[in-house]
Legacy VTK file of the C-alpha trace (Angstrom):
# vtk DataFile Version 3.0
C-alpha trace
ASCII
DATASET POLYDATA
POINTS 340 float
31.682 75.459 152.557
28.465 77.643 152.555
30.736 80.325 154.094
32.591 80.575 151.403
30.071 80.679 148.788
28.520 83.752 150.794
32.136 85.262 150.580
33.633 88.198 148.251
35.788 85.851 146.715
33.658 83.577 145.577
31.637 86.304 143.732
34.770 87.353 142.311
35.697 84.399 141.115
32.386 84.089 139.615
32.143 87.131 138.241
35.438 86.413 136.662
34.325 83.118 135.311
31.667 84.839 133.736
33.615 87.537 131.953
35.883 84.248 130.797
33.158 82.568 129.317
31.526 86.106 127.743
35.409 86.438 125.846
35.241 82.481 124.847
31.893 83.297 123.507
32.767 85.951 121.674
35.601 84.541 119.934
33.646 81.236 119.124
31.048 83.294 117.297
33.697 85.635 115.746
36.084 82.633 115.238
39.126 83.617 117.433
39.196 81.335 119.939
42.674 80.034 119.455
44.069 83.635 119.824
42.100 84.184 122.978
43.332 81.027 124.245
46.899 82.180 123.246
46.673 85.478 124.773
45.359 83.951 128.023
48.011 81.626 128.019
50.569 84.437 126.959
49.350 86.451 129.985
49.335 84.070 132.445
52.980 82.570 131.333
54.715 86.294 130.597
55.576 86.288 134.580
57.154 83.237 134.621
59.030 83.889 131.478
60.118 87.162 132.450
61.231 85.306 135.664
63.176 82.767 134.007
64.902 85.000 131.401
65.771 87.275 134.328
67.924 84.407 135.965
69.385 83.135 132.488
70.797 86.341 132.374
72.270 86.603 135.813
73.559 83.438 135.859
75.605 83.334 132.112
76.889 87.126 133.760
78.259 84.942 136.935
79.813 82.725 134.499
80.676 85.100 131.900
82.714 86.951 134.472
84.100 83.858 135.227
85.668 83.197 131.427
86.615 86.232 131.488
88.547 85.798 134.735
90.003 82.889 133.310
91.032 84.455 130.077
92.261 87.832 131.971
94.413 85.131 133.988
95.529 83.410 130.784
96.668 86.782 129.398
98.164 88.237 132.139
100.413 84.819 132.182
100.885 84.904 128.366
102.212 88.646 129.367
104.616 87.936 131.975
106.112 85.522 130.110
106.692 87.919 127.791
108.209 90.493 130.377
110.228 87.314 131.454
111.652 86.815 127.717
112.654 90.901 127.364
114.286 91.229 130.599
116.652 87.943 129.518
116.985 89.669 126.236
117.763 92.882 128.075
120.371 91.178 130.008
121.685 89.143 127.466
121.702 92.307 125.168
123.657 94.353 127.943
125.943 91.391 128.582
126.872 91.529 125.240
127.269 95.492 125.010
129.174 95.320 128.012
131.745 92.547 126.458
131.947 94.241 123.153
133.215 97.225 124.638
135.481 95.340 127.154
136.899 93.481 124.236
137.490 96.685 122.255
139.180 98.151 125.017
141.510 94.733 125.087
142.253 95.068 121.786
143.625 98.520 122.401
145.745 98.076 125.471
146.493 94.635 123.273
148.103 96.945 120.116
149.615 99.305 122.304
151.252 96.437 124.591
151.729 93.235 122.510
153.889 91.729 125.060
150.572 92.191 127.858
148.865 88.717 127.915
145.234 89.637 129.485
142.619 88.200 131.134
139.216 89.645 131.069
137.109 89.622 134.211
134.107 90.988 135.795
133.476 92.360 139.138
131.443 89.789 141.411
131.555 91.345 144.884
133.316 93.999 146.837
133.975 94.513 150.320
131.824 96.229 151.998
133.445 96.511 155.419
136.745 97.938 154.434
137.495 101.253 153.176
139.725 100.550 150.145
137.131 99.650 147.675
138.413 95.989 147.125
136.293 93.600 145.161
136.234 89.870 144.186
136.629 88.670 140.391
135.288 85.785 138.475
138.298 84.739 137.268
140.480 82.508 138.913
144.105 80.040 139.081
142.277 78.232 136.257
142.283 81.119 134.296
146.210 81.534 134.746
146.037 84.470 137.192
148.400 84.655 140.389
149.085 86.143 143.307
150.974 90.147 142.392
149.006 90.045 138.706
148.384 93.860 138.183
144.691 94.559 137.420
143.801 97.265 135.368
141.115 99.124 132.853
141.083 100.976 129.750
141.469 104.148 131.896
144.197 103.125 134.283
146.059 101.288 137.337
143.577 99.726 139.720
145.238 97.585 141.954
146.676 93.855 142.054
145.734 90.145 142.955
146.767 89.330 146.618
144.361 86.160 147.092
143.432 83.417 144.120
141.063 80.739 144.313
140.057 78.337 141.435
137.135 80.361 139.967
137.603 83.929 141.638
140.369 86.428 142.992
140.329 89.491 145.054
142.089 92.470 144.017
143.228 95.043 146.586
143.202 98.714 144.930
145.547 100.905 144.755
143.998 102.890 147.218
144.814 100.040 150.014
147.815 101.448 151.926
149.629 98.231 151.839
150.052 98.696 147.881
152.970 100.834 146.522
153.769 101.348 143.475
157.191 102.724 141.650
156.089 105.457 139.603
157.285 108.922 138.277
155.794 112.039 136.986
155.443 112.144 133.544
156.632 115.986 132.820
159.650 116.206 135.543
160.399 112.570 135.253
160.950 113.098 139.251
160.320 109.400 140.633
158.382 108.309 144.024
155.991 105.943 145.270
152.521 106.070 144.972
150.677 104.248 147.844
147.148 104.422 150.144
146.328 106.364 152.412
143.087 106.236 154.819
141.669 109.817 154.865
142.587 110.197 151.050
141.025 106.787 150.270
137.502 108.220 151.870
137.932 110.613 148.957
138.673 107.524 146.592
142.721 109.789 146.021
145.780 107.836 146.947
149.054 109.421 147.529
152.789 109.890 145.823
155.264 110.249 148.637
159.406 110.433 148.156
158.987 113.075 145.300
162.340 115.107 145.472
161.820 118.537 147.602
163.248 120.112 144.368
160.856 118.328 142.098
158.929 121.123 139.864
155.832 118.686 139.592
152.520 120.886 139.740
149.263 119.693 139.931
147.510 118.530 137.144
150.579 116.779 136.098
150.173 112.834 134.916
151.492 110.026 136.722
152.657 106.432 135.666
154.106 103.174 136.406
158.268 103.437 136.416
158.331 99.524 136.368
160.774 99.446 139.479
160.427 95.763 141.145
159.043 93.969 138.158
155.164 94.059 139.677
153.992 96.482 137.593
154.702 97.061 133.970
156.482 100.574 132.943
154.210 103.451 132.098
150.500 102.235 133.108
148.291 105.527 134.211
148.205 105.852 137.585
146.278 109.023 137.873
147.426 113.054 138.635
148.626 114.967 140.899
145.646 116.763 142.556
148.029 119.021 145.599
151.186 118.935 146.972
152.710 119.327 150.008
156.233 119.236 151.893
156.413 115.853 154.223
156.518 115.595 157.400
160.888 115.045 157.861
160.349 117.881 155.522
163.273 115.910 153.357
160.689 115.128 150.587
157.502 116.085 148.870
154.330 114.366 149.433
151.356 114.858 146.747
147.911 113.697 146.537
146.508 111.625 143.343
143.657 110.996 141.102
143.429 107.713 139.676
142.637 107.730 136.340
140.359 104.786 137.145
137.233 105.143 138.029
138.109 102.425 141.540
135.089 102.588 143.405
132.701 101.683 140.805
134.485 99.580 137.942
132.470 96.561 136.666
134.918 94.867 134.717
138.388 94.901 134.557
141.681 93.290 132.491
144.454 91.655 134.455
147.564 91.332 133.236
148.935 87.920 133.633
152.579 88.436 132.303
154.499 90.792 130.745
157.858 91.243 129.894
160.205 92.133 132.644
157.850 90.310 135.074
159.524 89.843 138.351
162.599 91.694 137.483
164.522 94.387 139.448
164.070 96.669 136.460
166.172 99.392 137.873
167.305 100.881 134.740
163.671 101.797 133.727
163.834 104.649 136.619
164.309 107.741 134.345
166.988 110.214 135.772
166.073 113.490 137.385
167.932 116.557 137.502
168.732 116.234 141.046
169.809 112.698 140.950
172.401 113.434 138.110
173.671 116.929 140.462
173.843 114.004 143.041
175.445 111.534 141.306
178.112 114.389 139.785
178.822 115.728 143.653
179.132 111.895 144.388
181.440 111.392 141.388
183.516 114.822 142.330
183.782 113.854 145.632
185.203 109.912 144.690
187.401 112.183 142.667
188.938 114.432 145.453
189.209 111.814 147.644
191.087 109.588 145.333
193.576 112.348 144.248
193.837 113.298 147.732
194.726 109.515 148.969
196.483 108.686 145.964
198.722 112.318 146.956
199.257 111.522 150.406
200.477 108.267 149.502
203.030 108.908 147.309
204.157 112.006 150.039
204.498 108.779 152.230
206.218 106.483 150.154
208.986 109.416 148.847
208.979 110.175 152.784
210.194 106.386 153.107
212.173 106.141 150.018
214.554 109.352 151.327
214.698 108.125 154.684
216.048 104.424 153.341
218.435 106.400 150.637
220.049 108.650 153.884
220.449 105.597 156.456
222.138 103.515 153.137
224.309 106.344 152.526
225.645 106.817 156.126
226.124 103.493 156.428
228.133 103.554 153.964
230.100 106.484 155.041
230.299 104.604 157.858
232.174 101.543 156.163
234.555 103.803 154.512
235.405 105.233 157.031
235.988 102.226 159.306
239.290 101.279 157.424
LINES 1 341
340 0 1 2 3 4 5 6 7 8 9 10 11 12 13 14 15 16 17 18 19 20 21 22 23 24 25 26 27 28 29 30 31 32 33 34 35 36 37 38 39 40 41 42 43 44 45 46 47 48 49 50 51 52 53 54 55 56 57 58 59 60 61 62 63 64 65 66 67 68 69 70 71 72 73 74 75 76 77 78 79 80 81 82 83 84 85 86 87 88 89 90 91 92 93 94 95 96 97 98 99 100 101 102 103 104 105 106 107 108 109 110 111 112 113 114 115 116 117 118 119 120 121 122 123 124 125 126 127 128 129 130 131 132 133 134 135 136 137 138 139 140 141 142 143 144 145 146 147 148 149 150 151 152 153 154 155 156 157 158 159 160 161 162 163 164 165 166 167 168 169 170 171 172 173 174 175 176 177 178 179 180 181 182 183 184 185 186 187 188 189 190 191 192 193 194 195 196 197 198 199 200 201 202 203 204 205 206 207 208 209 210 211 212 213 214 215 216 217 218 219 220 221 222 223 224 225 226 227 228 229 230 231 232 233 234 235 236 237 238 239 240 241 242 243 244 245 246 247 248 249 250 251 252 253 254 255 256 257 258 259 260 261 262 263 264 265 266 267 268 269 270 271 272 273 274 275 276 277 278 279 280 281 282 283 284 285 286 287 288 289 290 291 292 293 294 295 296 297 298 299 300 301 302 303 304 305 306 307 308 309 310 311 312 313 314 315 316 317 318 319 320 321 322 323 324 325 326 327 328 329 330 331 332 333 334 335 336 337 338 339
């Protein structure tokens, strides 16, 4: 303990205490002694609150950010929400769009064809392994479609119903080389078959084969539906002729053609459920060419010739027979006259 008191510190201290009670001396005499206390007090306590204040302040900025984390959170929910509610909109708004115009093009085709009874129906799927751009429907038997139904657009032809199911069909194209179609060009009014073809359906073209070798059909010129068979109705677009060629018996023309549908990317479609001459053997709807009437005149001629020519040669005959009877009746005769 003596140590100490023979220390520096201690005669700091004490020099310190001194110049404390000098200042409380002071400010008795002068009467500010509660200031002096206060600004002892102040200075001692100012780290402390400094301190303190310092920490407040970090600590409401941790939670501060925190609220706000919440309330950015909050927001960006209230926001996607939001997103979530256009985007239905959006598709309900296209949906509807896309049926308006569907339905206007129904009531078209449903003026111009008041014996058509439609369906309308949506694309739902399409193959994507084969190479004649055939798709699935969502329409189905309970809808009233069959098997053969033709399925078209606004535009044109597309193809027909081969398999049915209660809710959905799939429609092969007319691209698919196992489809044919009667159909004639519009101009010439020279018939043929249009029908699929694999390198031409790479191209998304089918073909028109059978076309008389005299046909003057030139490209550009506008194919449709002749009716024949009772599959398809008489005078749906088909397409055009894009170029054509001799075939291979060389016997016939073959030509390449554009359908007027749009095949490999149609959304929605109309098929055609019934119409009238459905499943007939509408022959008579084939219009006449130039060189089928020729034909049928040589045909006619030759009937003609041949049934003069028969009709000559038999009556040569029968005279033949009649003179031969009227000589052996008169001999014999002669013959009984003279027997006497």
């Amino acid at each position: 303990m003596q140590k100490f008191f023979k220390t520096k510190k201690f005669y700091v201290l004490c020099g310190i205490a001194v110049l404390l009670c000098a200042f409380m001396i002071r400010s008795a005499i002068e009467g500010n002694s509660a200031l002096l206390i206060s600004r002892l007090a102040g200075g001692i306590s100012r780290p402390f609150l400094e301190a303190s204040a310092n920490f407040t302040d970090a600590l409401s900025g941790f939670f501060s950010k925190y609220f706000k984390t919440a309330e950015v959170y909050e927001e960006n929910e209230a926001l996607q929400e939001q997103i979530r509610d256009l985007q239905e909109q959006l598709v309900d708004y296209e949906s509807v769009k896309r049926e308006n115009e569907q339905y206007k093009d129904y009531l078209g085709l449903r003026e111009e064809n008041p014996d058509y009874d439609f369906e309308t129906a949506s694309v739902i799927g399409r193959d994507s392994t084969g190479r004649f751009a055939s798709f699935t429907i969502d329409r189905g038997s309970s809808n009233g479609i069959a098997i053969a139904d033709p399925v078209i657009t606004a535009d044109g032809l597309v193809g027909l119903v081969w398999e049915v199911g209660p809710t959905w069909a799939r429609v092969r194209t007319i691209l698919d080389s196992s489809v044919e179609v009667g159909a004639y060009d519009i101009r010439t009014r020279d018939s043929g078959i249009v029908s699929g073809d694999i390198l031409l359906s790479e191209k998304g073209m089918c073909q028109m084969v059978s076309l008389p070798r005299d046909s003057g059909a030139s490209a550009g010129d506008l194919i449709v539906t002749s009716g024949i068979g009772g599959v398809f109705p008489k005078n749906l677009v088909v397409g055009t002729l894009s170029e054509i060629s001799l075939s291979g018996s060389g016997l016939s023309l073959t030509a390449s053609v554009t359908p007027a549908a749009d095949i490999a990317s149609v959304t929605d479609v109309l098929v055609i459920k019934s119409f009238r001459g459905q499943g007939e053997e509408n022959f008579s709807s084939l219009p006449e060419t130039s060189s089928g009437a020729e034909a049928s005149s040589g045909a006619e001629a030759s009937s003609g010739a041949e049934a003069s020519s028969g009709m000559e040669a038999s009556s040569g005959t029968e005279t033949s027979s009649g003179a031969e009877i009227s000589s052996g009746a008169e001999a014999s005769g002669a013959e009984s006259g003279a027997a006497p």
